[in-house]
Phi, psi and omega in degrees: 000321188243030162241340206268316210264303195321293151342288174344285193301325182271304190308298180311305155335311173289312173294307167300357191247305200280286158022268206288323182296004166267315186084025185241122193303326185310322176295334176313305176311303213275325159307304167339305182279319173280358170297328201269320199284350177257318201240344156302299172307317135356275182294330140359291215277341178271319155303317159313301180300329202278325164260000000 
């Protein structure tokens, strides 16, 4: 779980950097989604234990 949100979290970066140096809106999703994809199941999975 936490080398998949690691990966995750360096992909979005990578993608926010190439991004913002591109000026392409289209890039905006695709950071988006691996932002969701590092930090979400963590919380997911912290909730889950919890019920």
């Amino acid at each position: 779980m936490r080398a998949m949100s690691f990966i995750a979290l360096i992909a979005a970066i990578v993608f926010g950097t190439i991004t913002i140096t591109s000026k392409d809106s289209e890039g905006k999703y695709i950071t988006t989604a691996f932002l969701v994809a590092a930090f979400a199941p963590k919380a997911v999975q912290r909730f889950a234990e919890r019920a």
